[in-house]
N, C-alpha and C positions, 0 to 999 in steps of 0.2 A: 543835735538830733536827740528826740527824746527816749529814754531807754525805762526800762523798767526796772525792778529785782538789785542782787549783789550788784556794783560798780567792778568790783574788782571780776568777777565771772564776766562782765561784760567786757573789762580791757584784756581778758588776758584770752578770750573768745575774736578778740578784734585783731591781735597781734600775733595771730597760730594761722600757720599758710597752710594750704587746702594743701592733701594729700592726695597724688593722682595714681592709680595702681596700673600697671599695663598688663594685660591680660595676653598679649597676642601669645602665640605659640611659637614662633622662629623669631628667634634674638635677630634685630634687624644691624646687629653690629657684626658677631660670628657667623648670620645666617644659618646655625645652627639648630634644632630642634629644642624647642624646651621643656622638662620632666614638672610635675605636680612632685611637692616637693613628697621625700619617700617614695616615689617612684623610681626603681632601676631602668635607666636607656638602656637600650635593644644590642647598644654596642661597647657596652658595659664589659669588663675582663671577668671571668669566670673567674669566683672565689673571691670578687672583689667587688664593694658597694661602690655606688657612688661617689663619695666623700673619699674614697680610698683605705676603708678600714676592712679588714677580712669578715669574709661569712661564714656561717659553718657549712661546712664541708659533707654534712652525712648525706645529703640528697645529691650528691655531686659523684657520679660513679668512677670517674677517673682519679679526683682525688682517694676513695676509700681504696682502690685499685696500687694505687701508690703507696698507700700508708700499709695495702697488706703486705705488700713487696718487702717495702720498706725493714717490717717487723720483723722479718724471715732472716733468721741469723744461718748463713751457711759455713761451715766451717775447712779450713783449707785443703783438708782432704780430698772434701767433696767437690772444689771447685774445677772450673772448668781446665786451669793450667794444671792444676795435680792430678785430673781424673776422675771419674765419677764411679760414686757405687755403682754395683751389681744391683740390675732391679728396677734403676733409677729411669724417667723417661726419659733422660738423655743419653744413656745409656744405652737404652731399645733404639732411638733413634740411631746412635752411630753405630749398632751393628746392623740395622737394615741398609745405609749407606754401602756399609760392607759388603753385603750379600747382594746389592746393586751394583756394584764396581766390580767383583769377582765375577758378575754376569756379562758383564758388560764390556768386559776381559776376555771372557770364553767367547762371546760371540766375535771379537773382534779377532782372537786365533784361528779359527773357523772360519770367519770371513776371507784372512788373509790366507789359509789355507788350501780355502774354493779359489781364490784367485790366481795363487802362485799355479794350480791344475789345473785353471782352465790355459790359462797361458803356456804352461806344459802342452796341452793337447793342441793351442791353437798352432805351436810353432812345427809340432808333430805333422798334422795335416799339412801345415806348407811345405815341408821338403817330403811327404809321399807326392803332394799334387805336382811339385817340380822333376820327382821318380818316374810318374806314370806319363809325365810328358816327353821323358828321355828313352822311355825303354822301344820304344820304334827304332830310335836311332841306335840302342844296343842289338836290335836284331839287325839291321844294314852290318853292323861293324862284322856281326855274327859271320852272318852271308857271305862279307868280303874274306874271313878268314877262310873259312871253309873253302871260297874260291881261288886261296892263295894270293889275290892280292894285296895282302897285308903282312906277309912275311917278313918283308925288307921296306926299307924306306921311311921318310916324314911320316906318311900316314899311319903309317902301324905303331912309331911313336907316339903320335896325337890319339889314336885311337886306346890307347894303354893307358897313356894319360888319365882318360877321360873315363877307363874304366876303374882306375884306383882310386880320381877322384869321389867318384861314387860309392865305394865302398868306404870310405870316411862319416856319411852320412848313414851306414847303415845301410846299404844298398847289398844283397846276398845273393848271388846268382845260384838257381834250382836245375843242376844239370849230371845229379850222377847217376850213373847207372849198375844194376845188381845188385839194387838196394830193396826190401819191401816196399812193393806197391800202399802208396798213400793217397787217399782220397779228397785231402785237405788241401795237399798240396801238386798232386796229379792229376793229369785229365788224360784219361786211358780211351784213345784214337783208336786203336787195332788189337784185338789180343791174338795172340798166339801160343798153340801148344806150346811147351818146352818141356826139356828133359832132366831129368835129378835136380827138377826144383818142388818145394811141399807147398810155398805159398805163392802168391801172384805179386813178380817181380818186375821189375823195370829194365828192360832189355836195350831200348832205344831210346833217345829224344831228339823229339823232333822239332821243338822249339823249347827255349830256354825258359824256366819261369824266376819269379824275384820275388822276394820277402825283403823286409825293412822290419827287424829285431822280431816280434810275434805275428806282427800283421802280412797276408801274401798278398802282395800285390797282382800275382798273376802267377796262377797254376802251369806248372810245366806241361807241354802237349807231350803223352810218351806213348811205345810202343809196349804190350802186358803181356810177361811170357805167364801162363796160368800151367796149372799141372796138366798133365797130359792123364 
């Protein structure tokens, strides 16, 4: 074939193999994405190029954040196992902790406080409500003394019984008489003159009344001798 020019540019042009470049963008081996070279990938480690050589750090907030840390020599005094200044904001923090836990405390004393009273009052009202449902049966017992059938016998045991039981409970029977007239705890049915008395006293009763410690359950029905 005929050629032109240098021989020797012409054999060594003949014996140099074509160069083929591949341009695509995903490596069809990795299926990978492929960077222009100098280009950092999207999933590239923070602080670290491509190649795997470090970057600088100043536009990097976590790294400056670390290295100020870092720089901050604390000395053992200060530290958290030895205790912290006065002043310090760790300091401030663990006395408001403080002043949270001591609150946290009192309300919890207070709490258990309300609770042990109310409980208090609730077992209160159960044995007045169980009082006010016996004393019908304390006026029968009444009646039957009075009518003598209770002097002797089973029943005047049971009935004794069942009045001492009650007094265990705080159960008070309101039945004396010559005492001042009390409005709290008496209910003045009838009055009547009487003689060498100054105030209005209790002469009679005519049905028994009952207290449980402050509370009356039921005011005595009595008879009022008032001054003449």
């Amino acid at each position: 074939m005929p050629h032109h020019g240098n021989e020797e540019e012409h054999n060594s042009s003949a014996n140099q193999e074509p160069v083929i470049r591949d341009n695509r963008k995903v490596d069809p081996v990795t299926g990978k994405a492929r960077h222009p070279e100098g280009e950092q990938p999207a999933d590239a480690p923070v602080g670290e190029s491509p190649v795997g050589e470090p970057v600088d750090s100043d536009g990097d907030a976590l790294a400056q954040a670390e290295e100020i840390l870092n720089g901050i020599e604390v000395p053992a005094e200060e530290s958290v196992a030895q205790g912290v200044s006065a002043g310090s904001p760790t300091n401030a923090e663990a006395a408001e902790l403080k002043n949270d836990l001591l609150r946290l405390q009192a309300e919890y004393v207070n709490y258990r406080k309300r609770v042990e009273r109310d409980r208090a009052v609730a077992g209160e009202m159960a044995v007045i409500g169980v009082l006010n449902s016996l004393l019908p049966v304390l006026d029968d017992v009444d009646a039957a003394r009075q009518h003598g059938d209770l002097t002797d016998g089973p029943f005047a045991a049971i009935a004794t019984k069942l009045e001492n039981a009650l007094k265990t409970y705080g159960l008070v029977r309101i039945d004396e008489t010559g005492v001042e007239f009390d409005p709290t705890i008496h209910e003045a049915l009838i009055q009547q003159p009487g003689e060498d008395i100054e105030v209005d006293t209790v002469s009679q009763v005519l049905r028994s009344g009952y207290r449980s410690g402050d509370r009356v359950l039921r005011a005595a029905q009595v008879i009022v001798a008032v001054p003449a």
